[in-house]
C-alpha positions in Angstrom: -23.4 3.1 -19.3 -23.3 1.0 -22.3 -24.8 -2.6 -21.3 -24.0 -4.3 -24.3 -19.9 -3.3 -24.3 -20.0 -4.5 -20.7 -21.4 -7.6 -21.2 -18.9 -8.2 -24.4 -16.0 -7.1 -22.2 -17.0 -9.1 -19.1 -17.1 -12.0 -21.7 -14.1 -12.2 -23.3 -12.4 -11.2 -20.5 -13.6 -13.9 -18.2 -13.3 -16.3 -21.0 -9.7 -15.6 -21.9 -9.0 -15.2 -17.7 -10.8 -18.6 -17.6 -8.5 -20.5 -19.8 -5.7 -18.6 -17.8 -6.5 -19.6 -14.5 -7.8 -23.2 -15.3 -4.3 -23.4 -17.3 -2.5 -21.9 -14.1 -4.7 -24.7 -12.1 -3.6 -27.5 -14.7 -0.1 -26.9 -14.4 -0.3 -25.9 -10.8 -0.1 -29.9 -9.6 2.6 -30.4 -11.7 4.9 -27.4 -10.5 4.4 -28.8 -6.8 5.2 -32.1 -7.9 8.2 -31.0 -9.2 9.5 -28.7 -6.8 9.5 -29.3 -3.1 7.3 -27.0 -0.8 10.4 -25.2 0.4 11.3 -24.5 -3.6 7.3 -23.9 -4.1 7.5 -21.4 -0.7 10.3 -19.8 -2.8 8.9 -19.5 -5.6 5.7 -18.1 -4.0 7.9 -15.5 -2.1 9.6 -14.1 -5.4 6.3 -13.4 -7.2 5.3 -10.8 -4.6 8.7 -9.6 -4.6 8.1 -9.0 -8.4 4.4 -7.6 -8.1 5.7 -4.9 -5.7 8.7 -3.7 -8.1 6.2 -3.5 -10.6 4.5 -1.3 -8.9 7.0 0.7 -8.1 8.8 0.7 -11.5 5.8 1.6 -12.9 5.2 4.9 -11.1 1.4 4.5 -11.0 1.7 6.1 -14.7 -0.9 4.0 -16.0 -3.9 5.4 -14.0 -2.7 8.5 -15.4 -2.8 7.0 -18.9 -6.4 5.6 -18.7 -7.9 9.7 -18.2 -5.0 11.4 -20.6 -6.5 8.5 -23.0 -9.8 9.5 -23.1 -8.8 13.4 -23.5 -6.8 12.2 -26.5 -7.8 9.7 -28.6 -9.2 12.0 -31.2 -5.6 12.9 -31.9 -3.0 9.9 -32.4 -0.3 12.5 -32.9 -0.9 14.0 -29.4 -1.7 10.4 -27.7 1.2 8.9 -29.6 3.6 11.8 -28.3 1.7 11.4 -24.8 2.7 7.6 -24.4 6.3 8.0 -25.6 6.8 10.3 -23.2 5.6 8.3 -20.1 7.5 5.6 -21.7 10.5 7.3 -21.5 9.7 8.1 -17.5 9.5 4.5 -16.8 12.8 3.7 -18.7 15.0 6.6 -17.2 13.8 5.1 -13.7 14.1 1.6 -14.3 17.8 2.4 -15.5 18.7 3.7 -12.6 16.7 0.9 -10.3 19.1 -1.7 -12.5 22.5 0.9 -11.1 21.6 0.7 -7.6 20.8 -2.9 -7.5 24.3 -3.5 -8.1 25.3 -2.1 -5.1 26.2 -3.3 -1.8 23.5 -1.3 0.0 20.6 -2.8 -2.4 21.7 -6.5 -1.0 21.9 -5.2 2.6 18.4 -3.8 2.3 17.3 -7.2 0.5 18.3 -9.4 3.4 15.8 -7.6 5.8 13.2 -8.7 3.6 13.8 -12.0 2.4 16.3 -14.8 4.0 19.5 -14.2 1.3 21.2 -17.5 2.3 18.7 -19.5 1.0 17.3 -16.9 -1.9 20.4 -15.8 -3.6 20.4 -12.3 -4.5 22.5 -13.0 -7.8 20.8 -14.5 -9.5 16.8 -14.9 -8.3 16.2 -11.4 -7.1 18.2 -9.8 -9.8 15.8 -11.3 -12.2 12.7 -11.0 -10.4 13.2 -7.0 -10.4 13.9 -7.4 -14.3 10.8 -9.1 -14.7 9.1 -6.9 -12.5 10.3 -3.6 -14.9 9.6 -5.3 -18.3 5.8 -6.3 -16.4 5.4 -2.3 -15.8 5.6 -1.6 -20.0 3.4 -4.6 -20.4 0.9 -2.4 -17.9 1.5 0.6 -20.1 0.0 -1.7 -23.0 -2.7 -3.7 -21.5 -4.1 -0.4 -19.7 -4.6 0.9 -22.9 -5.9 -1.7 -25.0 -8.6 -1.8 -22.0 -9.5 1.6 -22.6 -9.6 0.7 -26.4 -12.3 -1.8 -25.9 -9.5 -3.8 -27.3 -10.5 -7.4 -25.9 -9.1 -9.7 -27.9 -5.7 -8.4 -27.8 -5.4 -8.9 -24.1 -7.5 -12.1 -23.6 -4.8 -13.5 -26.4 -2.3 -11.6 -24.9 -2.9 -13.1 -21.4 -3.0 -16.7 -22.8 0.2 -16.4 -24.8 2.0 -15.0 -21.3 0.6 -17.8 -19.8 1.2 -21.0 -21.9 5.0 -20.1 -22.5 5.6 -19.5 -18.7 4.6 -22.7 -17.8 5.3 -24.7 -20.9 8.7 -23.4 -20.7 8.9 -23.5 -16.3 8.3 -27.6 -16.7 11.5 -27.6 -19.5 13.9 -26.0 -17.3 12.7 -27.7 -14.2 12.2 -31.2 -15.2 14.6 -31.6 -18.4 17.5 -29.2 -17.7 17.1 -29.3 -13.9 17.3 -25.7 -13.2 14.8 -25.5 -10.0 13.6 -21.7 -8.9 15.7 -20.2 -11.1 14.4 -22.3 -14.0 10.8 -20.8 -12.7 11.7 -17.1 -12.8 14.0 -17.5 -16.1 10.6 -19.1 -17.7 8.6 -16.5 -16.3 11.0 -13.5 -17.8 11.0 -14.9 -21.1 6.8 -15.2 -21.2 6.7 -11.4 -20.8 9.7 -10.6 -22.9 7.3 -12.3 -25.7 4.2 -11.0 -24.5 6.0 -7.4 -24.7 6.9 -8.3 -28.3 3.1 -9.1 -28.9 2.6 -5.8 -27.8 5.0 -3.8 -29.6 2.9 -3.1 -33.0 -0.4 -2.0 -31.3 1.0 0.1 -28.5 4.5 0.8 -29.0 4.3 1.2 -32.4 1.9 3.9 -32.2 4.7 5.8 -30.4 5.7 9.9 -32.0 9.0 10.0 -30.8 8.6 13.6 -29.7 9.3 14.0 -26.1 7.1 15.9 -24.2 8.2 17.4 -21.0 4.6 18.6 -19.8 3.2 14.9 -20.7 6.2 13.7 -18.6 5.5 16.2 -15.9 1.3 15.4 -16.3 2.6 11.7 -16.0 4.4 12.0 -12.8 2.0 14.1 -11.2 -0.7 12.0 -11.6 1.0 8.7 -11.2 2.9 8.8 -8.8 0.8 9.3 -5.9 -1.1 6.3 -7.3 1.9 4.1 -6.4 1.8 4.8 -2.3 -2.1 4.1 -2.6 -1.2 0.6 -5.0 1.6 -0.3 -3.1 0.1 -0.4 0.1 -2.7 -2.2 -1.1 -0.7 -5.0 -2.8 1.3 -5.2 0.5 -1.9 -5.4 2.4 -2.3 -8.8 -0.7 1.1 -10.1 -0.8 3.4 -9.2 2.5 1.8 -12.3 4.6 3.6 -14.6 2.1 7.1 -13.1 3.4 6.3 -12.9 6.4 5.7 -16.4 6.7 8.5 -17.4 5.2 10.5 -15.4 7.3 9.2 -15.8 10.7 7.7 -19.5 10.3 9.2 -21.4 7.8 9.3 -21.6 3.0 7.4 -24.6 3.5 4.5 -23.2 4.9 5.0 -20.5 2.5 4.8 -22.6 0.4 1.1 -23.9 1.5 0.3 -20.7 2.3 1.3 -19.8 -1.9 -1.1 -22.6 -3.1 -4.1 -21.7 -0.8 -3.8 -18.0 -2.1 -3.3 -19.1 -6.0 -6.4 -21.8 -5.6 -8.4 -18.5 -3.8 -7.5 -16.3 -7.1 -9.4 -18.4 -9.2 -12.8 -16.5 -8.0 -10.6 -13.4 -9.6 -11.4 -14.7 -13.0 -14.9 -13.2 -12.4 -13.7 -10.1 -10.7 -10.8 -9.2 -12.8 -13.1 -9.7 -15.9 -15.8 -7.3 -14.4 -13.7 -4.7 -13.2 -11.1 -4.2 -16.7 -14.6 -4.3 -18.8 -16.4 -2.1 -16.3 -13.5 0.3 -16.2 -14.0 2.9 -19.4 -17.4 2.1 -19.2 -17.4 3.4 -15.8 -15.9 6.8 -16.7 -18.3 7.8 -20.1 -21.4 7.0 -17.9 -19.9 9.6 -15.2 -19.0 11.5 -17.3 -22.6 12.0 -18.7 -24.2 12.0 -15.5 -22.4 11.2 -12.0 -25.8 10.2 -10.7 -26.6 7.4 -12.9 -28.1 4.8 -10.4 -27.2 1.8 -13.0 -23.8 2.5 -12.1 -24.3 1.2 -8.1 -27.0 -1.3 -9.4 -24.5 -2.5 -11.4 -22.2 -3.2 -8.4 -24.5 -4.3 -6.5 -25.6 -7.1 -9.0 -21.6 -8.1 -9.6 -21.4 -8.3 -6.1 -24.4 -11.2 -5.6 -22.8 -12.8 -8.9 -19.2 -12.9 -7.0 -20.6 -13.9 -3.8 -22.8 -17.1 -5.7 -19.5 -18.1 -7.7 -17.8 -17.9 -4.2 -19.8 -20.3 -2.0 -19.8 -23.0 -4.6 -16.0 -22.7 -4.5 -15.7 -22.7 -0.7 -17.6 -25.4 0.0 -16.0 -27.6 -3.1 -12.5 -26.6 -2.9 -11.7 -29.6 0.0 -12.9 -32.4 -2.7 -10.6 -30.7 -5.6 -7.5 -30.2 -4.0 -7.4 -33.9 -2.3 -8.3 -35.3 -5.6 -5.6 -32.9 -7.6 -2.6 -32.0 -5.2 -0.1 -34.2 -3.5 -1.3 -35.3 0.0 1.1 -33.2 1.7 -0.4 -29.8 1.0 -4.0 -31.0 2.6 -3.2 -28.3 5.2 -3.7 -25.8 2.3 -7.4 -26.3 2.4 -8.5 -24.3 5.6 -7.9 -21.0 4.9 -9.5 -21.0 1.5 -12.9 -20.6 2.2 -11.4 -17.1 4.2 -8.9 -16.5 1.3 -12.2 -16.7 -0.9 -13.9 -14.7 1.2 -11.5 -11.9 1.1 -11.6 -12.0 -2.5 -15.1 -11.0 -2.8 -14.0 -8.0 -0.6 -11.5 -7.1 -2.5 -13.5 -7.1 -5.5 -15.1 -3.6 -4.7 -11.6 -1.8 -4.8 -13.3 -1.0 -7.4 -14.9 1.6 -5.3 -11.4 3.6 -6.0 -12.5 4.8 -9.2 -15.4 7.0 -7.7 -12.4 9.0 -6.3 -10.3 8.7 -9.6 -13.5 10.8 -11.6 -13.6 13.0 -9.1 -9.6 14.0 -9.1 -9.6 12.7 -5.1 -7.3 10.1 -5.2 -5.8 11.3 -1.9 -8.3 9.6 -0.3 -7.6 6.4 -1.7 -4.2 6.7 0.2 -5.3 7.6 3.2 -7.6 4.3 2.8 -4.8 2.1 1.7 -2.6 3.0 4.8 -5.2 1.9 6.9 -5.3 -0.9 5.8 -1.8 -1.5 5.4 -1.2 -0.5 9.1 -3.4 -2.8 10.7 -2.5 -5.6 8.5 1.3 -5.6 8.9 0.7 -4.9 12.3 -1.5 -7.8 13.6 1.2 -10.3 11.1 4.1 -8.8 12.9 3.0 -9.2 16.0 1.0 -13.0 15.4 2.7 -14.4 13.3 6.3 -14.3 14.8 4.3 -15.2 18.1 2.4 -18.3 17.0 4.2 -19.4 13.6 2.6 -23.0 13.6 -1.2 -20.8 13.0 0.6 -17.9 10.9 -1.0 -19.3 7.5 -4.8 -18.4 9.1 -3.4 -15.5 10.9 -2.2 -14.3 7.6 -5.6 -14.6 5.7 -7.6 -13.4 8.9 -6.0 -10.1 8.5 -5.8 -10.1 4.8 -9.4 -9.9 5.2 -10.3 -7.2 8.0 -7.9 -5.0 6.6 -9.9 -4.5 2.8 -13.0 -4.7 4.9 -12.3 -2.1 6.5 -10.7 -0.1 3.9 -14.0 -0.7 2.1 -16.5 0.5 4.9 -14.6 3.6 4.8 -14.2 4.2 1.5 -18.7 3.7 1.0 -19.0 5.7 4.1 -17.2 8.9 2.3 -18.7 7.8 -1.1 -22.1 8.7 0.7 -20.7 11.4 2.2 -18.9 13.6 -0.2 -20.6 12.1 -3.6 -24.0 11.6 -2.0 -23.8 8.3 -3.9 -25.6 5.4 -1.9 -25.8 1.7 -2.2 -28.4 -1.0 -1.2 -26.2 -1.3 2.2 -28.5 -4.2 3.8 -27.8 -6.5 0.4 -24.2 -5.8 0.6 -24.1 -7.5 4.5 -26.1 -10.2 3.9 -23.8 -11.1 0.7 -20.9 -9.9 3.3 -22.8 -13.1 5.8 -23.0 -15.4 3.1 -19.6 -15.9 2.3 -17.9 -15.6 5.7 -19.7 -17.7 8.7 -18.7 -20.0 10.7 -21.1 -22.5 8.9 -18.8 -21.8 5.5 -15.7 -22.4 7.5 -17.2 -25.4 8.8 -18.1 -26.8 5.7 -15.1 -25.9 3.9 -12.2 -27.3 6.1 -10.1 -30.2 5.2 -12.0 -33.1 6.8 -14.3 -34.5 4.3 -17.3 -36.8 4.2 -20.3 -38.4 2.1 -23.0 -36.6 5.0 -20.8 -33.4 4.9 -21.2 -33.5 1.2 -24.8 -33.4 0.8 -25.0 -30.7 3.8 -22.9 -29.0 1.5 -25.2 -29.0 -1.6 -28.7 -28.3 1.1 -26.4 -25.4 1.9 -25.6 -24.3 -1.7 -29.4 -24.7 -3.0 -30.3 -22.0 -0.2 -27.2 -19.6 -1.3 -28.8 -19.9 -4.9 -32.1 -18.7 -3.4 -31.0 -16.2 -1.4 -28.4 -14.9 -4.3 -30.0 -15.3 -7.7 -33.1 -12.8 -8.0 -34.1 -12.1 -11.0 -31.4 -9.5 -12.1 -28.9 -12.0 -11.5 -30.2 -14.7 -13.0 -30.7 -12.7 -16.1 -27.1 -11.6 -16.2 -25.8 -15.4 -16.1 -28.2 -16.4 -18.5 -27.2 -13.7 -21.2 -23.4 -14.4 -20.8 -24.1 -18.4 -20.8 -26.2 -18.2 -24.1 -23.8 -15.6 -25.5 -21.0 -18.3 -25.0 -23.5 -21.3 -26.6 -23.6 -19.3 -29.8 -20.4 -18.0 -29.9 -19.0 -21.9 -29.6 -22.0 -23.0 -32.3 -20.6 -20.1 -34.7 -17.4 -21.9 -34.8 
């Protein structure tokens, strides 16, 4: 595994999701000023509306890209023929998506979801499934730049997508008075330039010669993927519905800004995971039992879990300070949306079963999850809506947990790949105790406060051994000199 590319991945990555989610964080106060927490719980209903779609419209044809990619990329000819062709798959299905949509039965089957006399079908969910299908290309283009080693192009690509969505959400809120709609139109726009960014680099590279066995390798090895991503972005995102349906948009909307604040920790993950990626493969690919790959993991996981404490037991002071008084109920569940976050992180797990052509298993693991999660929200939630926004993050959390013991148990099992199992709980302790929770809930104080920080000094001892110190040190002083260069 090549060190030095992971570190210069991890890097830009983190840098350019760091100006991304500190933008998202900076214009986040002024999109719930401007909407009300009903028209925020909208808002914050739509975007998992949209994540799903793209998903689905997507057909999982990307996972299939990264390992055609690698076979390949010796021969643009071939690779160029190969991505027009999957191109074409996604185009021929989201054509037909658009027919259907137009349908009577499509809005019948859209008001079991989402309440239709407050959320017009024409024109917010029309345009949330178009932004969804143009979002599925984008993943086309992003998955490959990743396996590129192509950085820059999606840290800029990222920040572009960002600025104009929210630049543009605050002109058609504010000046032209357009509310939700005013959100999603900014929001289809910022990917309609993102996809133009794109085009030279990706879809410019195109052979138009279709391919029918690259179409048929496409869909074979896609679209399993989508069950196995759908269920886990359900497991992510199907809480935010069902608060809004069984308890009320305005606690969605709470709900929406206690998940978004959680994400930031994703900056680290996210960054880790899309450098670690191709890396990932040519070290397996060279030897399967390389233990720098766990280690590697296993250090990421300490990082994570560091980066998360600071930002449970902070988060109270920020969002008083930042956010209008009446989302101070937002703060309770971060510390567990935080939390959950870290667990999430080692999804990344799913690409031990990827290599090894298994990614059956990753199904079976996803519905699992997804069971118990929509289960215990459909059956709390409707019962006790006034606690649905903890019951939603409470299960959020079990349900990767537990899709992650089983995946490292068959890891172990069929791969005979182990992990340092008793440095994994104790970072599992760390961030979710009742001590956290404590410390992290809405009521604030100058003698809380400096528990807080005893709290934190003994995290960073427990936390940052040597390995880890190291690896913050070499990113810090690799930022230093990059910002003295310019």
């Amino acid at each position: 595994m090549n060190n030095k590319n992971l570190v210069k991945g991890t890097m830009v990555y983190s840098l350019s999701t760091i100006v991304t989610k500190l933008g998202s964080l900076i214009f986040l106060p002024i999109i719930t000023r401007l909407l009300t927490k009903e028209e925020f719980g909208i808002v914050g209903t739509l975007g998992p509306i949209a994540t799903l779609f793209a998903v689905i419209l997507g057909l999982g044809l990307y996972n299939a890209q990264m390992k055609k990619y690698i076979e390949l990329k010796d021969n643009e000819e071939e690779l160029g023929s190969y991505m027009f062709s999957t191109a074409m798959v996604i185009i021929i299905f989201n054509v037909l998506t658009y027919i259907f949509l137009l349908t009577p039965l499509a809005k019948t089957l859209f008001s079991y979801v989402i309440d239709l006399t407050t959320v017009k079908y024409n024109p917010l969910v029309i345009i949330t499934v178009v932004i969804a299908s143009v979002n599925a290309l984008n993943t086309l283009a992003t998955t490959l730049f990743r396996m590129k080693k192509m950085y820059m192009k999606v840290a800029i690509g990222s920040m572009i997508s960002l600025f104009t969505t929210y630049i543009l959400t605050i002109i058609f809120i504010k000046n032209l008075k357009m509310g939700v709609f005013g959100n999603q139109f900014a929001n289809l726009i910022a990917i309609l330039v993102l996809l133009l960014y794109y085009f030279k680099d990706y879809f410019g590279k195109f052979r138009l010669k279709l391919n029918f066995d690259y179409m048929k390798y496409s869909i074979k090895n896609g679209v399993p993927l989508i069950f196995i991503e759908l269920t886990d972005q359900i497991v992510n995102f199907s809480d935010r519905i069902l608060i809004a349906k069984f308890s009320s948009f305005a606690n969605a909307g709470i709900y929406t800004l206690a998940y978004t604040g959680g994400q930031v920790l994703s900056v680290v993950t996210s960054s880790f995971i899309n450098s670690w990626t191709p890396e990932f493969y040519e070290a397996m690919k060279i030897d399967k039992n390389n233990p720098r790959i766990t280690k590697s993991l296993e250090d990421f996981l300490a990082l994570i879990s560091f980066v998360c404490v600071g930002a449970q037991l902070f988060a109270p002071e920020a969002v008083r300070l930042v956010f209008p008084a009446s989302y101070a109920s937002s703060i309770n569940p971060i510390p567990i949306i935080l939390a959950g976050v870290v667990i999430r992180s080692l999804i990344c797990l799913d690409y031990f079963f990827h290599f090894h052509e298994d990614s059956m298993f990753i199904f079976y693991f996803s519905v699992c999850a997804l069971i118990f999660n929509l289960s215990a929200n459909l059956i709390l939630i409707p019962k006790y809506p006034e606690h649905g926004i903890l019951i939603a993050s409470w299960t959020t959390l079990i349900a990767f947990l537990l899709r992650i013991i089983i995946e490292f148990v068959i890891i172990k099992k069929r791969y005979k790949i182990s992990f340092n199992y008793k440095k994994l709980i104790l970072y599992l302790v760390i961030v979710i105790n009742p001590v956290i929770l404590y410390l992290g809930n809405e009521n604030i104080s100058l003698m809380k406060f400096g528990i807080k920080i005893i709290y934190f000094a003994v995290v960073i001892k427990l936390l940052v051994n040597k390995e880890v110190y190291n690896k913050i040190s070499g990113i810090l002083i690799k930022l230093k000199n990059k910002v003295v260069k310019k």
